[in-house]
N, C-alpha and C positions, 0 to 999 in steps of 0.2 A: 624411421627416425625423422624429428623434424628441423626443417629448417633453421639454421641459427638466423637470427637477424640480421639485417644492413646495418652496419655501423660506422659512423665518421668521427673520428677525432682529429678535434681543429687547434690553432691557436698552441702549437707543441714546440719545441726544441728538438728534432727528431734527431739520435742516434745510430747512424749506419753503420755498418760493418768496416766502410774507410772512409766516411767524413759523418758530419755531422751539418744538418738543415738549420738555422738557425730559427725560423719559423714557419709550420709547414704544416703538414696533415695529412693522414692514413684513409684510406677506405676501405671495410670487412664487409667481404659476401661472404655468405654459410662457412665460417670461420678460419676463412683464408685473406690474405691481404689481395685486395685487385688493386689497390693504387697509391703510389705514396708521392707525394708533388710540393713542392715549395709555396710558398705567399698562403694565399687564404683561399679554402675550402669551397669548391665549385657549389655546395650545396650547405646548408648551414648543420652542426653536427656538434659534437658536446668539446665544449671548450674548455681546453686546459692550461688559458691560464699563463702561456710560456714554460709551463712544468717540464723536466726533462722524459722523452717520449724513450723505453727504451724497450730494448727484446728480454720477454722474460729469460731469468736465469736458467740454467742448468747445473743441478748439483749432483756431482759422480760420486762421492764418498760425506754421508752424514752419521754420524753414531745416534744421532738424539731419537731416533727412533727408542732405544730403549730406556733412555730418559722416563717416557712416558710411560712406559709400558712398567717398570721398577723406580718409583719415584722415590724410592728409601729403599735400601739395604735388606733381601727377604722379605720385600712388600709389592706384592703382583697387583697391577693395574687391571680392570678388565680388558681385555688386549683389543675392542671392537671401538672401545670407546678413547682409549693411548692413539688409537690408528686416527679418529677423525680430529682429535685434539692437536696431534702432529702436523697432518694435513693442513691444519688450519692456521698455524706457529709457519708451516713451509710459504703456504700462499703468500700471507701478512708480510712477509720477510720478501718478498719479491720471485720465488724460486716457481716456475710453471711446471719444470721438469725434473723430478729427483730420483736418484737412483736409492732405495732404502737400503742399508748397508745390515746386513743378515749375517752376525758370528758365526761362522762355522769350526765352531771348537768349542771344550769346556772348558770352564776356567775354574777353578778352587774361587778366585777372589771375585771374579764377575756373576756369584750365587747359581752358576751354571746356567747364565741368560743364552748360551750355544745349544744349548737343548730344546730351548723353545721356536725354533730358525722357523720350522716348518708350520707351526702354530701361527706365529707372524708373518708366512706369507699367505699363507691361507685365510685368515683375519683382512688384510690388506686387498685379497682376491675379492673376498665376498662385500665387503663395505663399497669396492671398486664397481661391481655390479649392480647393487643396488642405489648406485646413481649418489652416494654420500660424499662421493671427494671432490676437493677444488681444482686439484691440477694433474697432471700426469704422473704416474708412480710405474717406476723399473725398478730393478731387482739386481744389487750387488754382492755377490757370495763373498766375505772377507774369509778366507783359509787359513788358519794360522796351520804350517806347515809342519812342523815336530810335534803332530799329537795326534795320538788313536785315534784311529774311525774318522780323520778329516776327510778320507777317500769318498767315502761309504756315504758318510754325510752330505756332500756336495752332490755326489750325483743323483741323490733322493730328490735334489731339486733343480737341479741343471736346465732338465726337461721343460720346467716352464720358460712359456715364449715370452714372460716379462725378464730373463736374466739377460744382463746387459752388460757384465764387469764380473772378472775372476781375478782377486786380488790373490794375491803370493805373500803372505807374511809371515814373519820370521820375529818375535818379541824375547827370544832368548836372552836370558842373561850375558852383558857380557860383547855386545855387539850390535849392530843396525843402531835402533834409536835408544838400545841402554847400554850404550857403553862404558857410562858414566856410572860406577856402581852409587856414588852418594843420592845422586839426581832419579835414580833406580830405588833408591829405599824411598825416598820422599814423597815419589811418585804411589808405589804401592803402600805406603803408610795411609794415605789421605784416602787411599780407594777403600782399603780394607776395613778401617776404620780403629787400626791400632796396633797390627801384629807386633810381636817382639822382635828381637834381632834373632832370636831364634828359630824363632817361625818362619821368617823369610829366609835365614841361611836352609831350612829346610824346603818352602816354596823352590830356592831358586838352584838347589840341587836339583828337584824333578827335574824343573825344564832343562837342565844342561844334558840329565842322563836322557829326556826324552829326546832332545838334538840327537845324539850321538841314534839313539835306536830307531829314528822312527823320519829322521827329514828328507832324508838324501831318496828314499822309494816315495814317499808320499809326493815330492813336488816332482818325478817324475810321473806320475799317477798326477795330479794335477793337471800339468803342462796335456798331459794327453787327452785328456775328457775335455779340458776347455777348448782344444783342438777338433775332436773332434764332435765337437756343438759349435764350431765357429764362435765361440764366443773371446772378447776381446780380452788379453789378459791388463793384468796389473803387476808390476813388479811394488814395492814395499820398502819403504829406508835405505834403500841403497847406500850404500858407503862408501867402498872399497872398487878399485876395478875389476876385479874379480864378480862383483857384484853388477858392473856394467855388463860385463863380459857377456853374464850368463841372460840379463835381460837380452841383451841384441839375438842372444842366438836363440832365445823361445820366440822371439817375434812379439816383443811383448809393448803395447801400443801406449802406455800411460805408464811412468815414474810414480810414485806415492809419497811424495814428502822425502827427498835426497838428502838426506846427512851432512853433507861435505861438498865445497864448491865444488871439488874436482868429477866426484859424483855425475852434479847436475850437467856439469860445460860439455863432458863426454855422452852423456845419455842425450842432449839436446844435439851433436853434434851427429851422432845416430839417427834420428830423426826421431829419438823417443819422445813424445810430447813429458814435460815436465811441469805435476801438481807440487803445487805447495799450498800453506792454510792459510785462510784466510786471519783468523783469530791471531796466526804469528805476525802476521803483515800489522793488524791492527794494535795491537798488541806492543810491538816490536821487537819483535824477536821469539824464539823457540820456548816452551817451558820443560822442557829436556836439553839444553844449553847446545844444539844442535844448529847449523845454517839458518839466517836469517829470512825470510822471504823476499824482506826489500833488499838483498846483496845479490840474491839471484836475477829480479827485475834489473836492478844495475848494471847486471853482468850479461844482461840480453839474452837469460838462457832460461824466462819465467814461461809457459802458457798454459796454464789452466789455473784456475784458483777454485780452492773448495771452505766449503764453510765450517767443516769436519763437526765442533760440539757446540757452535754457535750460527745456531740457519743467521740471523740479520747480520751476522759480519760478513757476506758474500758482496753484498751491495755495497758496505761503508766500503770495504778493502778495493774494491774497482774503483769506487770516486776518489777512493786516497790514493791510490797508485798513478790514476790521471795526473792529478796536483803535482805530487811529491817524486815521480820517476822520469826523467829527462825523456827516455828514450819509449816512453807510453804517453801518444796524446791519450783522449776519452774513446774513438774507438778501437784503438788496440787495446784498452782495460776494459773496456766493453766485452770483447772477443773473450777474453780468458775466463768471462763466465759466462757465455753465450754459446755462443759460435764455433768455438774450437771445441769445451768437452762436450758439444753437439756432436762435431766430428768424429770427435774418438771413437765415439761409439754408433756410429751409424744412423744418428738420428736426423737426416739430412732435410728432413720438412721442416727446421724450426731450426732457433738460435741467431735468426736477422730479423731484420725489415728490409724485407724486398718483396715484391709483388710473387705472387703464387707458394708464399710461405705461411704456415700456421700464424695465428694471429694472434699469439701469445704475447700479451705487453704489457710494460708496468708503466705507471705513472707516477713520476717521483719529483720532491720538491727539496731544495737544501735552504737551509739558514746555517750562516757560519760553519761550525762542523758539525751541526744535525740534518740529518737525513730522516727521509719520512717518506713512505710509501702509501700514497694516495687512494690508486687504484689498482689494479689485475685482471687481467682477460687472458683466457686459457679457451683457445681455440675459440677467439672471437666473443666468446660471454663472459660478462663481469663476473667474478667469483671472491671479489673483496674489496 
């Protein structure tokens, strides 16, 4: 393999993990940081300008993978060419590190994009080798939990060493994030592209008789395979305590968008790290009429932020959360899309600027409330 280059970025606003350099600069050997120092640059190096110097993102839970890959409704992408088009939407957007989020289920109304899980990591395997992607790509198995052969499905792919997140989801009628039956038709009107009310009172019959026949052995069949691949789980919409409950007792390391203040205050009081969207933060508020993301930042019980169906709202939503949240300077917003869902899952070389870390970093510049990503280096080389 060869050497990455030496590289200096000078003239930066460096953001740390708990402060922030006001003018400073980095130093990359073979794409690791060897020095990060205040004032001006022992050797002269590419200057940025005072642009904010920051650790690439990390995104645990993204859908748009299948954006690309189904760009209309029964219209298949070639999936080789979706994967670097993606890639390339993930970089631009600031993100180094993304977990690709993988349906493990069928859906009537998602054209059965759950059947193609394994075609798109394999897709994703091969473009990854032949040296075609920008930044780092792991592997989130999303379960939706009440449906055949979820078991059977996931551990067809478990085995590979990019899975990095076993999410637990539960989208029944009726509960978690649709409990709201109006904001429940609305939601599947706009997806499906028109069902009747009939159509959907029969859709949302399956999934209740599937609840009843098929959840309660499938997530423990989950909990156990994710168990025993060490891999970290995801609990899903939390609601209820009942729903805390059962998080604390699989050991399950990441929340998925909590429903309900009470939800969150108790899962974060557990020690369960707690996601929420980015797109609700920027946005303001849920589009399923569910907790807000800035109530739970307020409420000191936010730490991880994901981008979920919008990669560039990872980055606005940490600059807005600095501004806008009392108790988040810039690197505590920082962390929530760094450094923590770094943590969660074990990816302990990367998600700061600190000497002997991956040299993943964006360069970023604001005007007013535009945000604009500069540059990117994914393990010391520019890649956008």
């Amino acid at each position: 393999m060869s050497k990455t280059p030496t590289v200096v970025l000078e003239n930066a606003r460096i953001v740390l993990s708990d402060h922030v350099i006001e003018r400073g600069y980095v130093a990359v050997d073979n794409g690791v940081l060897v020095e990060v120092g205040e004032g001006a640059a022992p050797e002269r190096g590419l200057d940025l300008d005072g642009d904010l110097l920051l650790p690439g993102l990390v995104e645990l839970h993204t859908d748009h993978l299948e954006a690309h890959c189904m760009p209309r409704p029964k219209v298949y992408w070639d999936t080789a060419s979706a994967v670097i088009s993606y890639d390339a939407q993930i970089a631009t957007s600031g993100i180094t590190t993304v977990l690709d989020s993988l349906r493990i289920w069928r859906d009537e109304i998602a054209e059965d994009a759950g059947a193609h899980a394994n075609k798109f990591a394999e897709e994703i395997d091969e473009v990854r080798r032949a040296g075609l992607l920008r930044v780092s790509h792991f592997l989130h198995l999303r379960c939706e939990v009440p449906t055949p052969g979820v078991v059977d499905d996931a551990l067809a792919l478990i085995d590979r060493p990019e899975v990095r997140l076993v999410s637990l989801m539960n989208h029944t009628p009726g509960q978690r994030q649709f409990r709201d039956p109006v904001k429940l038709r609305d939601y599947y009107r706009g997806k499906s592209g028109g069902m009747s009310d009939a159509e959907l009172d029969d859709l949302f019959a399956r999934r209740v008789d599937n609840q009843a026949k098929y959840a309660a052995e499938n997530y423990e069949g989950l909990i156990s395979l994710a168990k025993r691949h060490q891999t970290p789980l995801a609990s899903h919409d939390d609601t209820t305590a009942e729903h805390v409950q059962d998080a604390i007792r699989d050991c399950v390391a990441v929340a998925e968008f909590p429903t309900t203040m009470e939800a969150a205050e108790a899962l974060h009081g557990a020690g369960i790290k707690v996601m929420m969207g980015a797109p609700n933060l920027v946005r303001g508020g849920s589009h399923s009429g569910n907790i807000a993301t800035a109530q739970l930042a307020a409420a000191g019980v936010l730490d991880v932020m994901s981008s979920d169906y919008v990669p560039s709202s990872l980055l606005i939503a940490a600059l807005r959360l600095a501004e806008e949240a009392n108790n988040f300077d810039l690197p505590a917003a920082i962390r929530t899309v760094s450094k923590t869902p770094a943590d969660v899952i074990d990816l302990n070389d990367r998600g700061e600027i600190a000497v002997g870390k991956r040299a993943d970093l964006i360069q970023v510049r604001q005007s007013r409330s535009a945000v604009a990503v500069r540059s990117v280096w994914c393990a010391g080389l520019r890649v956008a």
